[in-house]
C-alpha positions in Angstrom: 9.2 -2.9 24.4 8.5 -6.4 25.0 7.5 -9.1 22.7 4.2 -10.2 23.3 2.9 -13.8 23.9 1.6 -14.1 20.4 5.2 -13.3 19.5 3.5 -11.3 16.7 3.4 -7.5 17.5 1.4 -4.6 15.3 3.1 -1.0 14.0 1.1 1.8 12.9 2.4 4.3 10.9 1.4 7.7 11.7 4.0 9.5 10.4 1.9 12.3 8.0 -0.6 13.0 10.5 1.4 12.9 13.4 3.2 15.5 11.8 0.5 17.7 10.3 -2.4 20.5 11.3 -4.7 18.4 8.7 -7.6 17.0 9.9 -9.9 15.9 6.9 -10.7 12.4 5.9 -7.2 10.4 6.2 -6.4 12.3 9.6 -9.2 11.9 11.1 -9.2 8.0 10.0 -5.7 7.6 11.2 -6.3 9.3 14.4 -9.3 6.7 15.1 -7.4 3.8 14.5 -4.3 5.0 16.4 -6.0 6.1 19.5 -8.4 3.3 19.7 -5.4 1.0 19.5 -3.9 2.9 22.7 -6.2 2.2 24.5 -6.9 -1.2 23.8 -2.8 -1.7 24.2 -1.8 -4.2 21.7 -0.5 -2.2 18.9 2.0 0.1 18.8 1.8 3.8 16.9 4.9 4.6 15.2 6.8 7.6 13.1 9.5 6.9 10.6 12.7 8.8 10.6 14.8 7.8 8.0 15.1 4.1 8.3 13.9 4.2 11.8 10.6 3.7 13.3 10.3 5.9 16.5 7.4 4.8 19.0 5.1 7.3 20.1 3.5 7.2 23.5 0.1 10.3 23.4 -3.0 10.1 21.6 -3.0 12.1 18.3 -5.3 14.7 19.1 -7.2 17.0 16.1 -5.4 20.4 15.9 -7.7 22.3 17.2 -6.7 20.4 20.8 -3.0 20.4 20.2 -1.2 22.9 22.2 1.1 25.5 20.1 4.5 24.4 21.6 6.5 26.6 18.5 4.5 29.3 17.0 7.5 30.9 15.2 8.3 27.3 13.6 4.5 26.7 12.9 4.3 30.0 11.1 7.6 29.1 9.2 5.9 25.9 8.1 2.6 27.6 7.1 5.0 30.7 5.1 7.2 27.6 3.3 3.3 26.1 2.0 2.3 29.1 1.0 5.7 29.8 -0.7 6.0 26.4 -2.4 2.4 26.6 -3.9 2.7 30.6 -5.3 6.1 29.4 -6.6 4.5 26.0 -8.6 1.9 28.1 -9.4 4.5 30.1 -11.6 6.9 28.1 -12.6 4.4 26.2 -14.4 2.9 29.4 -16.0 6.4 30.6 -16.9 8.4 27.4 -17.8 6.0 24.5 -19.0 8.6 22.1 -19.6 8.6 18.3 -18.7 12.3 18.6 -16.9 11.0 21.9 -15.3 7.3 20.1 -13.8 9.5 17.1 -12.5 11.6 19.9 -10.7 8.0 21.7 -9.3 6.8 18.4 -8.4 9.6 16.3 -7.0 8.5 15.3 -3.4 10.2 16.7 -0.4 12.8 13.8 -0.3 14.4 14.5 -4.0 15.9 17.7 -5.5 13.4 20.3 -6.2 11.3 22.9 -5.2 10.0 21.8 -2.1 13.6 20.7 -0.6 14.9 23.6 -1.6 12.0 25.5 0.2 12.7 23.7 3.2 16.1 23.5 3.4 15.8 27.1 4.1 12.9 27.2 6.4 14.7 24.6 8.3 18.1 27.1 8.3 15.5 29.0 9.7 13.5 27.6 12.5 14.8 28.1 16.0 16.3 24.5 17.8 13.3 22.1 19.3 14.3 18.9 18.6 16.9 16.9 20.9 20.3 16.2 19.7 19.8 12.6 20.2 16.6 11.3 18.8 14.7 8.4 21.0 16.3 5.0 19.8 14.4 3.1 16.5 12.0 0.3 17.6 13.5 -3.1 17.4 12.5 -5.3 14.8 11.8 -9.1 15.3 10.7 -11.9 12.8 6.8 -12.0 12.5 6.5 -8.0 13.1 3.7 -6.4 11.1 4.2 -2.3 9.9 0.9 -1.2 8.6 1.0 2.2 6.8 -2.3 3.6 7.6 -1.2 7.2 6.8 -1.3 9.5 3.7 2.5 7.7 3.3 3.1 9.3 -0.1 3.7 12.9 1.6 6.6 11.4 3.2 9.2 8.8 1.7 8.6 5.5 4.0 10.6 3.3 1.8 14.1 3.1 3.5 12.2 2.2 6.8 9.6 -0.7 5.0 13.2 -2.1 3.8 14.8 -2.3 7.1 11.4 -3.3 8.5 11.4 -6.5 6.3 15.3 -7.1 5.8 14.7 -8.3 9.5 12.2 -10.4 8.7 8.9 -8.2 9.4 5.7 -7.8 7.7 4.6 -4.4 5.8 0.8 -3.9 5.4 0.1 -0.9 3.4 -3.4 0.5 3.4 -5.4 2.2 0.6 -7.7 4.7 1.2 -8.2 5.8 -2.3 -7.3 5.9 -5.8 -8.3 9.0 -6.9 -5.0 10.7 -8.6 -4.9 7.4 -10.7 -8.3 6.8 -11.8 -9.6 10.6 -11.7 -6.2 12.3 -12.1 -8.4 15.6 -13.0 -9.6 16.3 -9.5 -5.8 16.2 -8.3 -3.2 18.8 -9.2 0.6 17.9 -11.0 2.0 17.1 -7.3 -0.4 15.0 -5.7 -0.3 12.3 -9.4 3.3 12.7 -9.1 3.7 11.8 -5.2 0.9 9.5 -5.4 1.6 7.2 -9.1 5.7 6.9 -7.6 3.6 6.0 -4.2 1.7 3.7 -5.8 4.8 2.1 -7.9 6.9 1.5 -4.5 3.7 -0.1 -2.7 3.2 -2.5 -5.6 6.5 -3.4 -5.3 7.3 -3.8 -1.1 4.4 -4.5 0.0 3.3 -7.8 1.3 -0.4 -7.1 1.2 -2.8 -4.4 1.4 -5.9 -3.0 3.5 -8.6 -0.9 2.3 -10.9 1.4 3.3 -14.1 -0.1 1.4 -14.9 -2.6 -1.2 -15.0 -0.4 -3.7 -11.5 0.6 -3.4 -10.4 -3.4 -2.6 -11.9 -4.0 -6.4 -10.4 -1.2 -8.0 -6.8 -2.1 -6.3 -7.6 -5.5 -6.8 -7.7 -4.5 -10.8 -4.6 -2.5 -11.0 -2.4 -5.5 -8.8 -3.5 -7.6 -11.4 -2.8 -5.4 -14.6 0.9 -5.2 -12.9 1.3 -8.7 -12.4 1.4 -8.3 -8.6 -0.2 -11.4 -6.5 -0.3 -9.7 -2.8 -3.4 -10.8 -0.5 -6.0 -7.7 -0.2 -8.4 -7.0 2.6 -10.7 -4.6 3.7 -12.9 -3.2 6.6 -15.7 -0.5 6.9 -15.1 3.1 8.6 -16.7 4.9 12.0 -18.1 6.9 12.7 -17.2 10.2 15.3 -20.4 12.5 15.5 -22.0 13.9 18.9 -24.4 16.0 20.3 -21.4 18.7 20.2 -20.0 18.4 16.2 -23.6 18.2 15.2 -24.9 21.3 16.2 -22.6 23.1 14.7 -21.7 26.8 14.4 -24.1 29.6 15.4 -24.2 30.5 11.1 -25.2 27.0 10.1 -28.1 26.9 12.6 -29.5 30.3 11.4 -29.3 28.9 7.7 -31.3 26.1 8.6 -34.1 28.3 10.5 -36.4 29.0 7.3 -39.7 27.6 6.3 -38.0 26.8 2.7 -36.7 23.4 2.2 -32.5 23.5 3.1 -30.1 21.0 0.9 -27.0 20.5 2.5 -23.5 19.5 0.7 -21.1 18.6 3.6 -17.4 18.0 2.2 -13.8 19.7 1.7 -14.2 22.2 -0.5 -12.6 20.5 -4.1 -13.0 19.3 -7.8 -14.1 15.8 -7.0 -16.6 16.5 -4.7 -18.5 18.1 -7.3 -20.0 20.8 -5.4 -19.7 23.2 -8.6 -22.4 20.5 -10.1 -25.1 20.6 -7.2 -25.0 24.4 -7.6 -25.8 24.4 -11.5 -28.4 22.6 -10.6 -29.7 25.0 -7.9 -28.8 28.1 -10.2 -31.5 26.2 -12.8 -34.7 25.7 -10.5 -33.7 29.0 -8.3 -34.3 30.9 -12.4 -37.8 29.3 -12.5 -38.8 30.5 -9.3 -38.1 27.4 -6.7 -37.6 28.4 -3.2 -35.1 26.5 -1.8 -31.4 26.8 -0.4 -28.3 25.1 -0.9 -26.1 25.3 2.7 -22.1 24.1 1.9 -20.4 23.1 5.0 -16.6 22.6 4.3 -12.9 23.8 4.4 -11.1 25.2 1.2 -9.5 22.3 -0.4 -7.1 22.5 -3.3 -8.4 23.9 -7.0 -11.6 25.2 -5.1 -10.7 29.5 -5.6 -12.2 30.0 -8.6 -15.6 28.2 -6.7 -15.2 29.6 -3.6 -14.8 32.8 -5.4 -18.0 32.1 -7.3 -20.4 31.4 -4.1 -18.8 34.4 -2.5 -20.2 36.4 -5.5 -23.2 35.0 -6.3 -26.6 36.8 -6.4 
């Protein structure tokens, strides 16, 4: 790559995403900014491997649009989730122990459960990648790395070090706080990946984005609380509907055909959304006779069985 004019050139970080078959609110975010800035040409997506960012050169498209290059390794990777949550899910039934929930928790890049998991998965998975990996971007004085992804799934540390111990820039981005200041709509793992996140952001960063200014104030609160001093900014989301993704299935039109009034509750399917609260509500004025219904449009998020399992049942 060559420097531009400016002399001041623009990373994203898109490793998470890049990488997953998610596409709820931080995908689809991510996805937007990357593939705008393609087009416009003057950033440049990146992945990190290890201490190395890799440039990427396609548009991330939503999974739905991503051909299945490795279905064997795909089904591997769905069989090692699976396995890692039925596991924690025990463990933490059977052995309740602070030494034991660090072990259950421990990200992918420490001892535990979930290296161990994939360790073997990987033993496992049939040969795709090349030998030789595409060479690391080059890092210049005045570079900017912004880590606009869900960063705390992976372990971006070693690569935001040798980003700035050549005299770049690292930008990390906040979308939320949630698993800090409502920690009981998040499960052991995601507090534990997230507050160690959080600790290492405070503490490499040179200053922050956000996704609102809501979340600037609430960051801005907990920078000063830790006697941090980096600049925050932030900027306002998109928007993606159409004609298409409005429609909607076939189901969600026939729900809405009826003379009685329809509430809808779009969202994943999960503790914070609060979608166990709207239906109290409904179950209260459907027992004095009020015609209405309740339409919930949404994937299964984490801690939603025991609700899903509820609507499934009810009368």
């Amino acid at each position: 790559m060559q420097e531009e004019d400016s002399g001041m050139r623009y990373f994203l970080e898109c490793t998470h995403t890049h990488g997953s078959q998610l596409r709820t609110g931080i995908q689809r975010v991510v996805r937007n900014i990357v593939n705008h800035a393609m087009a416009r040409g003057d950033n440049t997506p990146v992945i990190i491997m290890g201490e190395r960012l890799i440039a990427i050169d396609a548009p991330l498209l939503p999974p739905r649009q991503t051909p299945d290059r490795h279905p064997f390794s795909m089904r591997l990777a769905q069989a090692a989730r699976a396995l890692v949550a039925a596991l924690r899910k025990l463990l933490t039934i059977l052995l309740p122990f602070p030494v034991t929930r660090r072990f259950i928790n421990a990200p992918r890049n420490e001892f535990g459960l979930a290296s161990l998991v994939v360790s073997l998965i990987d033993a496992l998975r049939p040969a795709s990648r090349p030998d030789h990996l595409p060479p690391g971007v080059q890092t210049e004085p005045g570079d900017v790395l912004i880590l606009i992804d869900a960063s705390w799934h992976a372990d971006p540390w070693p690569a935001v070090r040798a980003f700035q111990a050549k005299g770049g820039k690292v930008v990390c981005m906040i979308h939320d706080l949630i698993p800090q200041t409502h920690p009981e709509f998040c499960d052991d793992r995601l507090r534990s990946l997230f507050n160690n996140w959080v600790r290492d952001a405070f503490a490499l960063s040179d200053a922050f984005v956000c996704n609102s200014k809501t979340t600037a104030a609430e960051l801005r609160k907990r920078l000063q609380l830790s006697g941090a001093l980096q600049s925050i900014s932030y900027f306002w989301l998109g928007s993606e509907l159409s004609a298409e993704t409005a429609l909607g299935p076939a189901r969600t039109i026939q729900a809405l055909e009826t003379d009685d009034p329809v509430y809808a509750y779009v969202g994943t399917i999960e503790p914070r959304k609060n979608q166990a609260y709207a239906l109290d509500a409904f179950d209260h004025v459907w027992s004095q006779g009020v015609r209405a219904r309740l339409l919930i449009v949404g994937r299964k998020g984490w801690m939603s069985e025991d609700f899903v399992s509820r609507v499934k049942n009810h009368p």
